[in-house]
Each structure stands twice: as C-alpha cells, then as structure tokens.
N, C-alpha and C positions, 0 to 999 in steps of 0.2 A: 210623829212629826213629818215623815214622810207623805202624808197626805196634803199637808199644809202647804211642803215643798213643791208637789202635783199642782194644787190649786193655782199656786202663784204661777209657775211654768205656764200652766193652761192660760191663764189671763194674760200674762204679758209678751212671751214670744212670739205669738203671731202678730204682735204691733211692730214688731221691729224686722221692717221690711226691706230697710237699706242698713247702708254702714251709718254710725252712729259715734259720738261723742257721749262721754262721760261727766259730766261736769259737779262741784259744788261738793267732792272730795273729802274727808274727815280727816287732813292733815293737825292733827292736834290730839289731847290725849285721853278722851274718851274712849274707850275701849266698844262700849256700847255703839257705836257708831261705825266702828270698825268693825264688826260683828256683820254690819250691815253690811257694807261695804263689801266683805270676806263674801257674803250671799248672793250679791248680782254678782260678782265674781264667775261665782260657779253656776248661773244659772245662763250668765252669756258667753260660758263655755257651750253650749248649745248650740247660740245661735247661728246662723252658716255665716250672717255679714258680722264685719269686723268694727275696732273702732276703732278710728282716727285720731282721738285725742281725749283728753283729761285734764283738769284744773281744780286747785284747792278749791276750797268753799268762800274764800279771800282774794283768790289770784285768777280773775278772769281773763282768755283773751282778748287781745286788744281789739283785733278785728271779728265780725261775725264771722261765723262759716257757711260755707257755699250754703243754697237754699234747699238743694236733695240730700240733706245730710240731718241725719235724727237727733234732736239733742234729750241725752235723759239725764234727769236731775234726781244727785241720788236719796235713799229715804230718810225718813229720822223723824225730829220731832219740834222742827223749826219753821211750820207753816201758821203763819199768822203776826202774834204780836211779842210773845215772848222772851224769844230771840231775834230779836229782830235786824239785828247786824248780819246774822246770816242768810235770813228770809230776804231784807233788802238787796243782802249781795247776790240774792239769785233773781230779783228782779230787774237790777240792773245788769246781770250778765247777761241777761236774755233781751236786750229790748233793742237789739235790732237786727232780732231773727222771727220779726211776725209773722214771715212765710214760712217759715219751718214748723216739720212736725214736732209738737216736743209732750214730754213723757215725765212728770211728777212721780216716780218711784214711791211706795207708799207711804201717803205722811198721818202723822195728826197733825190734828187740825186747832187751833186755838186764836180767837180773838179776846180781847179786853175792850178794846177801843173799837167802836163802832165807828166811827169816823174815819178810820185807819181802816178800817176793814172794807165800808165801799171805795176809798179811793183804791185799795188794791185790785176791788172787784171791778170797777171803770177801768184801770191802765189792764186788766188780764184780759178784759176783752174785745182787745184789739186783736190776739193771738187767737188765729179764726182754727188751728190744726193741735190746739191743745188738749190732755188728756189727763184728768187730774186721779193719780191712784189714793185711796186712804187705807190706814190698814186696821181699822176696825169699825162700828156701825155709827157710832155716835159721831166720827167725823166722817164719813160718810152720809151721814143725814145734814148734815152742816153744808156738807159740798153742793149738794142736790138742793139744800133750800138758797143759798145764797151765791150760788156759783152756778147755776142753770142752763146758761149758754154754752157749755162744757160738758164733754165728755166725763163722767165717774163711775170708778171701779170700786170693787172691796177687793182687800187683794193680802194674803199674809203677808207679815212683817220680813223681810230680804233674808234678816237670820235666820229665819228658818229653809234656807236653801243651802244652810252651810251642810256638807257632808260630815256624821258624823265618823266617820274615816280618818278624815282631815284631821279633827279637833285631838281623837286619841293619841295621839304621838308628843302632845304634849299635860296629858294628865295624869297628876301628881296623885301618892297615897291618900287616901282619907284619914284626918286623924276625927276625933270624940267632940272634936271642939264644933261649938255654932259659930255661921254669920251672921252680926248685925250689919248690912249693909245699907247704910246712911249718907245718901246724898246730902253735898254740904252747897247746895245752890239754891236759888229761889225757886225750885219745884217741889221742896222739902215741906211738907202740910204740916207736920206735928216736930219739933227741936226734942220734946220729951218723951223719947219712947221706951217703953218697959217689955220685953219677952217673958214666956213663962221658962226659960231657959238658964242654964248654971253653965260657966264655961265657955262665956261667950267674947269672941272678936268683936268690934266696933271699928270698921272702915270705911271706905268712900273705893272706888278702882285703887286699885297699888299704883298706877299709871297720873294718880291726883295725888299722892302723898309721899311720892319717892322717885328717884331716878335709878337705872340701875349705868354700871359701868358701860352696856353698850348703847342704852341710849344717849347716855351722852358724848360717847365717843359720835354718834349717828345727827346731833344738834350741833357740834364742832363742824361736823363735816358741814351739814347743810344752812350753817351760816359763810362759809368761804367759799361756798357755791351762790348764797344769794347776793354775796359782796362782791363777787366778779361780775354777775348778773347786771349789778349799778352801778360799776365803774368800767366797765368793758363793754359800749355799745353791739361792738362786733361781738359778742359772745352773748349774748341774751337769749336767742333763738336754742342755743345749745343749753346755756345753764338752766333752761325753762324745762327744758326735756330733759334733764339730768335731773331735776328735782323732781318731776314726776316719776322720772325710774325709782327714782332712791327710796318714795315712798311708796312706790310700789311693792318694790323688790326686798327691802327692807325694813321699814318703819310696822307697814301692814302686818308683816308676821311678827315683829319684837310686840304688838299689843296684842295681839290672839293671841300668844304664847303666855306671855304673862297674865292674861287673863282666864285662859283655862287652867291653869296650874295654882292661879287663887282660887277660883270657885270651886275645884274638883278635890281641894286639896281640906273642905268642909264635909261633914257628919250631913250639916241639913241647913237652912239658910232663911234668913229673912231678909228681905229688899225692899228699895224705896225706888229700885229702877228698875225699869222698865226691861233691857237687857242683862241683866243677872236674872234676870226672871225667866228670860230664854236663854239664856246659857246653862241654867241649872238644870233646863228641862231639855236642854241636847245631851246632858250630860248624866241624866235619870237621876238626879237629887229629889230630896223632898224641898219644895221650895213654899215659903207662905210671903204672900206679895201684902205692902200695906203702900196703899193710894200715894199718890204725886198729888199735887196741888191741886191740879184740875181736873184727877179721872182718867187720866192715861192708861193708867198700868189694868185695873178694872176693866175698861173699856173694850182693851185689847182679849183680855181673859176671859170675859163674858162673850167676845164675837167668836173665838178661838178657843177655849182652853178649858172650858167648863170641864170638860167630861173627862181631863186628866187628873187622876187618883192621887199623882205627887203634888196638886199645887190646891192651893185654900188661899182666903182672902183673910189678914190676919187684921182686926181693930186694935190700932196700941193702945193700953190705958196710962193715964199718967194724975 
C-alpha cells in the first residue's frame, strides 16, 4: 500500500502551490469517508503551504475566498447523480470562485441522467483552473470523454495515504468470526446475499447502526454550538470554527477508531464497500469484495489491487 500512497503523493503535491482550503468535509457517519478524509490528512502534512479553512460537505462559506487561494474538494464517491445533495452542494459552494485554482480530490464518477450530466458539464466549464482527480480507470475514461476541457488525473483512493502506524493503536483481537458487511443504501446491487461461510456477522458501519456514549456526548455538544451559531449573530464567525475544530479534533478520530476496532476485530470479511475494502487491506485481512451498484468497488480493484493475494472478487448467489 505503500506504493499507492507514493503514487497519490507524486500526483497531487506539486499541485498545491499555495495555501489552500479544504472543503466538502465528511461531517456525518460514514466511516468510509472519514477514512478519506484521515488520508489527505496526512498526506498535507507534507505539503510546505498551509490551509486556511474547511467546511462540511453542507455548510459552505458564505463568502468566496480570495482568488490565490487553492480550493480542494475532498474525495469520495458523490460525483455525478447519485448523491446528488452533496455533489450539488459542492457545485454550489464553488461558483463563485471561477478564478480559483481548484482540485477534485479522487472521485468516482457516476451519471444516470444525461441531461443532468451536460448541464453539470456547461456550468464546470466556466472554471478555466480546474483539475478533476478520479480514482480508478473507468471514471477516469468517463472524465476524459465528457469532461475534456479539464485537466484529469488517476490518482489512488486518499485512504490509502492513511499510515498504518496511525490505524494500529486502535486494533482490536481477532476473533473466528466473518464479516458480512452490507450496505443498507441504494448502492446495495443484491438485498440476497449468501457466503460460503458459518459464523457469520451481518452489518453496515457500527457508526449506521449505533451510538456509542461519546458520540453522543460529541452531537449534544455540537448542537448548542450550532444553536448559539442561529441565535447569536455576534458569535457565528467563532461557533463556525468551533464546529470545524470539534470535527476535527474529535468527531474524526471517534470514527477511525471505531471503525478499525470493527474491521480488525474479524477473522476475514466480505464488503459491499468500497472502504472496508481498504481498511481490511491497511489492516492485512483477507478481504472478498462483492460489486456496488454500479462497479465502484471492481473498478477500484481492477485499476489498483489486482495483484493483492488477500482480496478476490466474490459473486453472491441467492
């Protein structure tokens, strides 16, 4: 993984030339996304310039920022039509920074709606200093056929720049038991899946099916920060950067933590995501990956990951 980690290094830190913002954040409780997240982390521990600022994936600033100021938008897997509450919210956090350099940290890529798709591609290309990363081939060919005007990369997935340093400090025993881990959202391809496995878990992130005592001590908090934020004009500017630290500081590692302490805490794993997929394999599991809806998990494995001995592409039968 460590080469993965190089590769992405080599591609994106000579882009970032100035001080920069972080924008489009994974406040919420995908773990898999935080994962990401965790990855430019440490990969903009690097770079010499700093950043200036950060924003949920929901909570953009009101005003642009200056026009020599880099904005990166971070990766995942909300470019196109899918999600499109949070794809919208990063087209409308950006549109009125056409002068600005800015940096699509690696996505996939997915349309449905063709109609949807060129109007995104007419309003993207008014941004003359844009730089689209993907992080496997197949949206990568999608970038380059309908995105042209534009700079495209292939570039690994962000987690894999996480250190695995980092991750062991919170990795639990192994017991005998499998993961079935089953996404319960509309990327889920097959509702009926059967393993050849005895002793098996059935979950989704522990972070979608439970709270623990400090998260919710941590969502107590961060709603009488966002309650002072709308009833205290003078205090917005503060409660804005209080909610960024807190997710910083704290939110960020309450889901790494619980999430390596689930995955590590399996014999061997089967996924329907895309990050279990790379968390098993920071963490030397056998992992066998079975398709998302539309080829993501694949996509990523076939441009990346073929030639790792722990991971197989597994067909559910039902």
């Amino acid at each position: 993984m460590a080469e993965l980690a190089h590769r992405a290094e080599t591609a994106i830190l000579p882009l970032i030339d100035r001080d920069y913002v972080l924008y489009a954040l994974p406040y919420y409780t995908n773990i898999g996304d935080t994962l990401i997240w965790e990855g430019e982390l440490e990969l903009l521990k690097k770079s010499r310039h700093k950043c200036v600022g950060v924003c949920g994936w929901n909570d953009y600033p009101a005003k642009p920022v200056a026009d020599d100021v880099l904005i990166l938008i971070t990766g995942g897997g909300f470019f196109g039509d899918l999600w499109r509450n949070a794809w919208q919210g990063v087209l409308d956090g950006i549109k009125s920074n056409v002068n600005n350099k800015i940096i699509f940290l690696p996505q996939s890529v997915y349309y449905q709606d063709q109609e949807l798709l060129q109007r995104d591609v007419q309003y993207l290309s008014q941004f003359k200093h844009l730089t689209i990363c993907t992080r496997d081939t197949q949206s990568f060919n999608y970038v380059k056929r309908h995105f042209p005007s534009h700079t495209s990369l292939l570039v690994p997935d962000m987690a894999f720049c996480i250190s695995p340093v980092y991750l062991q400090q919170w990795v639990q025993p192994s017991s005998e038991k499998t993961l079935l881990l089953k996404r319960q959202d509309k990327e889920l391809a097959n509702d009926d899946i059967i393993i050849p496995e005895t002793n098996v878990d059935v979950h989704d992130w522990p972070t979608m099916e439970s709270v623990t005592r400090s998260e919710l001590w941590f969502y107590r908090i961060e709603r009488r920060v966002a309650s002072l934020r709308c009833r205290v004009p003078f205090l917005r500017p503060l409660m804005r950067r209080t909610k960024d630290w807190m997710y910083r500081r704290f939110y960020r590692r309450m889901m790494t933590k619980r999430g390596v302490g689930f995955v590590s805490s399996y014999r061997n794993v089967y996924t329907t995501r895309l990050h279990v997929m790379v968390l098993a394999v920071l963490l030397d599991k056998e992992v066998h990956i079975i398709d998302n809806s539309y080829g993501k998990i694949s996509a990523l494995y076939h441009t990346w990951l073929e030639d790792c001995e722990k991971i197989s592409i597994f067909q559910p039968h039902n």
